[in-house]
C-alpha positions as CSV (number, residue, x, y, z in Angstrom):
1,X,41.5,15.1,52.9
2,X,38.9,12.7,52.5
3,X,35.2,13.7,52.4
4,X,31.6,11.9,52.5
5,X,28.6,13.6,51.0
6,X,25.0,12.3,51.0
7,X,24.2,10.1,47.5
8,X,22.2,12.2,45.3
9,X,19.3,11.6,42.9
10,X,20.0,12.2,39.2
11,X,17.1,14.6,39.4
12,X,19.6,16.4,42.1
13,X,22.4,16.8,39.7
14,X,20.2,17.9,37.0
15,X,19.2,21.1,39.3
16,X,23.1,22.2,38.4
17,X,23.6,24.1,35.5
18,X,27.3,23.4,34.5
19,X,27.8,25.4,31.1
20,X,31.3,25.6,29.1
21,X,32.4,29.1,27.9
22,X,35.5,31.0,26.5
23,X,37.2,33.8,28.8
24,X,36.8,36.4,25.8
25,X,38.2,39.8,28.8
26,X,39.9,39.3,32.3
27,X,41.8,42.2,34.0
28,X,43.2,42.0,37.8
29,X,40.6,43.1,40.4
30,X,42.7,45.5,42.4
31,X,39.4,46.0,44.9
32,X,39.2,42.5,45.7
33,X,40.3,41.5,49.8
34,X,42.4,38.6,48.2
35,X,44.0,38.6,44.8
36,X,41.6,38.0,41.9
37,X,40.4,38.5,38.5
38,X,37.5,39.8,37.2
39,X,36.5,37.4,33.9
40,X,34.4,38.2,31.3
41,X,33.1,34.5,29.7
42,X,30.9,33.9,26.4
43,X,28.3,31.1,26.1
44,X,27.0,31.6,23.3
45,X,24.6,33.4,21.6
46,X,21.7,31.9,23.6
47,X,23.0,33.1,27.2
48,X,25.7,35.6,26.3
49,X,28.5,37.1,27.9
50,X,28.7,36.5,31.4
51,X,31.3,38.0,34.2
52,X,32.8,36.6,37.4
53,X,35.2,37.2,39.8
54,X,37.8,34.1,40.6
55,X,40.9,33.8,42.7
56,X,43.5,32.4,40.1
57,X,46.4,34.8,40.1
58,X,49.0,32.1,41.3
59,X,48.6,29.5,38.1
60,X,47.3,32.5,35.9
61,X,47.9,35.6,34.1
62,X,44.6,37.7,32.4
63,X,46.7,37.2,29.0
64,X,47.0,33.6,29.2
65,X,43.2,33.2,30.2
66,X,41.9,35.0,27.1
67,X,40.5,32.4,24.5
68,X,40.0,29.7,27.5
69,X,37.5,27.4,27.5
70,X,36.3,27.2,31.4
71,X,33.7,25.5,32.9
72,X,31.0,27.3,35.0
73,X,27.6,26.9,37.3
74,X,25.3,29.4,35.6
75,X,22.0,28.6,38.1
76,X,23.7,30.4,41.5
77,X,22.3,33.6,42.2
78,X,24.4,36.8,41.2
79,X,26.6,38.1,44.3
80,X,28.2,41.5,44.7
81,X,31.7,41.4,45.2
82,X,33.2,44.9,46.2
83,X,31.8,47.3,43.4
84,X,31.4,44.2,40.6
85,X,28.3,41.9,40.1
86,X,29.5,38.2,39.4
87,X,27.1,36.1,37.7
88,X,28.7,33.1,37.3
89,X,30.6,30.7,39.7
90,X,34.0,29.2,37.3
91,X,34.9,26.0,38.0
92,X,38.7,24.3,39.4
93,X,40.0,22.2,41.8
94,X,42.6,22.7,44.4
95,X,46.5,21.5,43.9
96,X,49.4,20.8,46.5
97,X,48.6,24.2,48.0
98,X,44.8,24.3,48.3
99,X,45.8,27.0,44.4
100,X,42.4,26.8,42.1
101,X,43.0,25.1,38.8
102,X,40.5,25.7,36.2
103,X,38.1,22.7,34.5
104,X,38.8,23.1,30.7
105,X,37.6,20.4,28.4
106,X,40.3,18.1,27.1
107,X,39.2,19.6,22.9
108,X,37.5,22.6,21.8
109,X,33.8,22.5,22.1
110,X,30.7,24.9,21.6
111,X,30.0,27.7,23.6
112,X,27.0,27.2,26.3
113,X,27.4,23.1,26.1
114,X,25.9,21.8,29.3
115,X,27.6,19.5,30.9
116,X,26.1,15.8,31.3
């Protein structure tokens, strides 16, 4: 699939706030219309704990995303999903089967970094 989006000012890209944080809770959503987890992720002391809701049961289990460094828009506005308030939009790219895999950098790095 090949896409074409409009070029983009610097400016633009600045308007995105793209933070890193660690997944420090995440427990299966059973209320959510497809299958999902609800993540709790920490930023740092400046902006906290945040919470989510993402659609990564086929390449993840809640176990194996505790201690993950993920990579997340922080500027969207909250959006209730079912009876949970996510707050955060976490980052991925499709595989083969359209599947979300999550944006981790390559080496541990401080919680709340923006990304440039």
């Amino acid at each position: 699939m090949s896409e074409t989006t409009a070029p983009i000012d610097y400016s633009d890209f600045l308007k995105v706030d793209i933070r890193v944080g660690t997944v420090v809770r995440a427990e299966p959503f059973a209320a959510a219309r497809r299958p999902a987890y609800k993540l709790w992720v920490d930023f740092g002391a400046a902006m906290g704990v945040k919470k989510t809701s993402a659609q990564l049961t086929v390449h993840y289990r809640p176990d194996d995303l505790i201690g993950r460094q993920v990579a997340a828009v922080m500027n969207f506005p909250a959006k209730q999903i079912g009876p949970f308030m996510s707050e955060i939009l976490v980052l991925g790219f499709p595989d083969n089967d359209g599947e979300v895999v999550l944006i981790s950098p390559e080496r541990a790095v401080p919680n709340g970094g923006r990304l440039f």
